[in-house]
C-alpha positions as CSV (number, residue, x, y, z in Angstrom):
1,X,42.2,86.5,63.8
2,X,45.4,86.0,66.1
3,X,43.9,82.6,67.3
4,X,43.1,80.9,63.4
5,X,46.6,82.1,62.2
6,X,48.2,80.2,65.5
7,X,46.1,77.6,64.3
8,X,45.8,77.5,60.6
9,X,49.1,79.2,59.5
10,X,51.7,79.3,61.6
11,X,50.6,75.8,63.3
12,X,52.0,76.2,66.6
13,X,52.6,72.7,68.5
14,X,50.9,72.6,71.2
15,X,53.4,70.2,72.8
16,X,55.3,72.0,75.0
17,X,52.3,73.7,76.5
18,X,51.2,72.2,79.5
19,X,47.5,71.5,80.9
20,X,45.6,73.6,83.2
21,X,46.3,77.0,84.1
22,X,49.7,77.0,83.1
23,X,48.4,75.7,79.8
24,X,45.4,78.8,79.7
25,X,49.0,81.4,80.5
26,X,50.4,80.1,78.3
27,X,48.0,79.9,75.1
28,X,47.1,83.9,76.1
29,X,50.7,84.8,75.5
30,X,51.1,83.3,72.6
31,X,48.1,85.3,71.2
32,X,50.2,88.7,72.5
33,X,53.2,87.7,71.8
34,X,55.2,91.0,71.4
35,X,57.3,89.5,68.1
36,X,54.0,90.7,66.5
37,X,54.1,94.2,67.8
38,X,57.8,94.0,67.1
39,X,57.3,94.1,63.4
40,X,54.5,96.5,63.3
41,X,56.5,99.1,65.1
42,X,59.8,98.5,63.3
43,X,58.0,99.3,60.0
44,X,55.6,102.3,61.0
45,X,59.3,103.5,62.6
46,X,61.3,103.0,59.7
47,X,58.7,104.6,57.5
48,X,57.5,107.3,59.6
49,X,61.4,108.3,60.1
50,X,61.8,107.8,56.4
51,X,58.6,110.2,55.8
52,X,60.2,112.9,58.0
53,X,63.6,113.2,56.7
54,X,62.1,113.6,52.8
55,X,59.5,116.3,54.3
56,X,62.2,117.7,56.0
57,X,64.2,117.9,52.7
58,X,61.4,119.0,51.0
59,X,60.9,122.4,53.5
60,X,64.5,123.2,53.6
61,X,64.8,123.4,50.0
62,X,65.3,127.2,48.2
63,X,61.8,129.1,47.1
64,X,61.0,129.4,43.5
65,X,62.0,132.7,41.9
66,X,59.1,134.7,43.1
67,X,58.2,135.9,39.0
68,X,57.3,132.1,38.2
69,X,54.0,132.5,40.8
70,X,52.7,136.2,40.4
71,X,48.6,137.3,40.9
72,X,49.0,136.9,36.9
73,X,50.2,133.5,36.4
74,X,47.6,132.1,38.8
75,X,45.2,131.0,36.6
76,X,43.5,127.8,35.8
77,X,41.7,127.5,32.5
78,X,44.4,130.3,30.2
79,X,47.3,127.9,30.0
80,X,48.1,129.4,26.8
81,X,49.2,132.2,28.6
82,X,51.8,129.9,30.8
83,X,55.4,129.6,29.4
84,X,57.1,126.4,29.4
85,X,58.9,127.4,32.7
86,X,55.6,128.0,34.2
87,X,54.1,124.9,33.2
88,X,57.1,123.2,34.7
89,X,56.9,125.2,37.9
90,X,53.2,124.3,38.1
91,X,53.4,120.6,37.9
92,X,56.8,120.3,39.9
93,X,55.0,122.5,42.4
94,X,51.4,120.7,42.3
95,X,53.6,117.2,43.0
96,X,55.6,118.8,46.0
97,X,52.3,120.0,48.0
98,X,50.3,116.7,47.3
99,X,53.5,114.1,48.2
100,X,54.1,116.9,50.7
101,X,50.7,116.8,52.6
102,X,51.0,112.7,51.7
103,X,53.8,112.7,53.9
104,X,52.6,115.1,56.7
105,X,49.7,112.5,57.4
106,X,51.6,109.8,57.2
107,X,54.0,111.0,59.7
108,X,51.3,111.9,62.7
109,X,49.0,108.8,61.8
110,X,52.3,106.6,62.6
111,X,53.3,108.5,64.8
112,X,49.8,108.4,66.8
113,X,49.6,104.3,66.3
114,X,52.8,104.0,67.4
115,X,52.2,105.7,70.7
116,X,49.2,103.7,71.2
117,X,50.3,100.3,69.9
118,X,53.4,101.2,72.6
119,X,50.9,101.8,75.2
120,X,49.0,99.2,74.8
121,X,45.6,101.3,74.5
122,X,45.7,99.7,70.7
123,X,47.0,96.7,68.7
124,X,48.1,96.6,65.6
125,X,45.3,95.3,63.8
126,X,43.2,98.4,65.1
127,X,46.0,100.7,63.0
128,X,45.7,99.9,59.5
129,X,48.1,102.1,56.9
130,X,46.1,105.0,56.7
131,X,47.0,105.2,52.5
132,X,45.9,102.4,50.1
133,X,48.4,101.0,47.3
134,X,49.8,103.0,44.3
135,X,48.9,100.7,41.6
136,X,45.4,101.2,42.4
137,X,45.3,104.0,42.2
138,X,45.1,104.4,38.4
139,X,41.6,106.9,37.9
140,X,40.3,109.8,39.8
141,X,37.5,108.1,41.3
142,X,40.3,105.3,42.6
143,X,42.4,107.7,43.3
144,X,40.0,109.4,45.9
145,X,38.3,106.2,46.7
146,X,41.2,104.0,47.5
147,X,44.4,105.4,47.4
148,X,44.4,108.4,49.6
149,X,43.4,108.1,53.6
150,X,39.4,107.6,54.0
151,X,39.1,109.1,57.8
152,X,36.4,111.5,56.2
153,X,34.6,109.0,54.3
154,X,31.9,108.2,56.4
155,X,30.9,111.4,57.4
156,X,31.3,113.2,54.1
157,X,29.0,110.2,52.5
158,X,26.4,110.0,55.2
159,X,25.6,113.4,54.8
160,X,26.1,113.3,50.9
161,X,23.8,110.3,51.1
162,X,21.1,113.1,52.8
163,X,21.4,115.8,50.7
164,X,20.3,113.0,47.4
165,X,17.3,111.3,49.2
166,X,15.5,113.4,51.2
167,X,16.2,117.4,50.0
168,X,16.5,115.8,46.1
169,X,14.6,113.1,46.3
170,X,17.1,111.2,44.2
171,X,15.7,107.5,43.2
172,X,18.3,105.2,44.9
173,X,20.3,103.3,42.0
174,X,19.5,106.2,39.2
175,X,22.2,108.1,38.2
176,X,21.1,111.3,39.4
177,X,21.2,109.9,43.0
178,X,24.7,108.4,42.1
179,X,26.2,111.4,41.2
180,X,24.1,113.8,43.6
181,X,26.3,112.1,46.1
182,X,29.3,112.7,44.6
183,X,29.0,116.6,44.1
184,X,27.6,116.6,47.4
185,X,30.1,114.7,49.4
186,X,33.2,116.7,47.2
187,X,31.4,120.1,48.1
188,X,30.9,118.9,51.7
189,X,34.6,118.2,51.5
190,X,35.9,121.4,50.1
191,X,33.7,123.5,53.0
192,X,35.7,120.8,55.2
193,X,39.1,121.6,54.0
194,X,37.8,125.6,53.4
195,X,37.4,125.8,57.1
196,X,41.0,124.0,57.2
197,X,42.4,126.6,55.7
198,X,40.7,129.5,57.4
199,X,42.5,127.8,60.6
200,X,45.7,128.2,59.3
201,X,45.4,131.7,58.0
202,X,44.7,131.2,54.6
203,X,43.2,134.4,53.1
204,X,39.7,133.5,51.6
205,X,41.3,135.1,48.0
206,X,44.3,132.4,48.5
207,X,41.7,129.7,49.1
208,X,41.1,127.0,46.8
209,X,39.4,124.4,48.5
210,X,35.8,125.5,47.7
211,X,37.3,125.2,43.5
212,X,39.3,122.3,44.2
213,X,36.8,119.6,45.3
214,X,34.0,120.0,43.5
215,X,36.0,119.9,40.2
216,X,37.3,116.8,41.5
217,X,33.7,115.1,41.1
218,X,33.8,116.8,37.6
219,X,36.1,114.9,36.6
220,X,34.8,111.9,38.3
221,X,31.9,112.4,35.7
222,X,34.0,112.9,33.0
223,X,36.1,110.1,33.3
224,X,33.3,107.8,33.7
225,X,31.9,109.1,30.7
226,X,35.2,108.4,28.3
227,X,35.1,105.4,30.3
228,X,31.3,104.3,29.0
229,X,32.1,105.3,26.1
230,X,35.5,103.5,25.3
231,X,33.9,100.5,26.6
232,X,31.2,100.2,23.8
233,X,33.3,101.0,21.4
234,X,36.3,98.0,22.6
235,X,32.8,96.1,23.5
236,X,31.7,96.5,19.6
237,X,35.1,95.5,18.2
238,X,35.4,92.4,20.3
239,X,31.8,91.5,19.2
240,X,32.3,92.4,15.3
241,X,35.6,90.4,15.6
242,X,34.3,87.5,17.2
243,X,31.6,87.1,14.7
């Protein structure tokens, strides 16, 4: 990849170079040049020191007032029951821990490449950005699927993919196997993330990861259902107004 961009982009002239082994020297270093590593680390540095001053900001700041999170307001389906305060407090607070927890990874997986990249036991190709792009990030199954970090992925579907052909016997391609899949790798991943917690000394009462993942491929199916849905109907109107 290093070579064909020398080649085809960058168009190095070959000039200057001389033949034989000087010539081989100097081709190799050209292909490490260190200007490239340069500009990795400067941005995974810039960001990562970025990422740890916010998260820093973010701890140091004042609790809530202890009365807005009581055993009584901890509820998920009687939002009626939630003030406006509360609801406030909920989503101010639900948008701390995720960009919290956002920023935590990002800080040790730049942290990690750039201890590698440094020592040479990595380049920087071998350290992509561990998050994908905000703008695509604009359903739940893009959310999950390209937006946040994928180091589980391929364990969490392997095993998902296990569980839907051989103990259900799921037709590849049907949408039972589709979505056997996905409840299986979101429950996979909430026992991950369960055990997590369980690490850290989370009480199993305090616990939510065994609730929070598998709704997540709920709502995966719901929101390819409005989706299949809204699509006839746009793909109706288009049809009736093109005649």
């Amino acid at each position: 990849m290093s070579a064909s961009e020398i080649i085809l982009v960058s168009r190095v002239d070959p000039a200057p170079i001389s033949r034989g082994i000087s010539h081989a020297y100097h081709a190799i270093a050209l292909l490490w040049n260190q200007r490239r590593i340069g500009t990795f680390l400067r941005r995974r540095l810039t960001t990562t020191l970025a990422a740890y001053l916010i998260l820093d900001a973010i701890v140091s700041a004042p609790p809530p007032p202890p009365a807005l999170h009581t055993v009584q307001k901890q509820t998920l389906f009687a939002i009626h029951t939630l003030t406006r305060d509360d609801l406030t407090y909920r989503l101010i607070a639900t948008l701390s821990y995720w960009f919290s927890g956002f920023l935590l990874l990002l800080t040790v997986s730049n942290t990690l490449a750039i201890l590698l990249v440094l020592t040479n036991l990595s380049t920087p190709a071998d350290r992509p950005p561990l998050f994908g792009a905000l703008p695509a990030a604009h359903s739940l199954r893009r959310f999950w699927g390209t937006l946040w970090h994928q180091c589980l992925r391929r364990g969490l579907t392997g095993h998902a993919d296990l569980v839907a052909d051989r103990l259900l016997r799921a037709p590849r391609g049907t949408r039972a196997s589709r979505y056997a899949r996905l409840f299986a790798a979101f429950l996979l991943s909430g026992l991950v993330h369960r055990a997590c917690e369980r690490g850290m000394g989370v009480p199993p009462a305090d616990g939510g990861a065994l609730l929070f993942f598998p709704l997540q491929a709920l709502g995966i199916l719901a929101e390819d259902a409005v989706q299949a849905v809204v699509g006839r109907r746009v793909r109706a109107r288009v049809g009736r107004a093109l005649g």
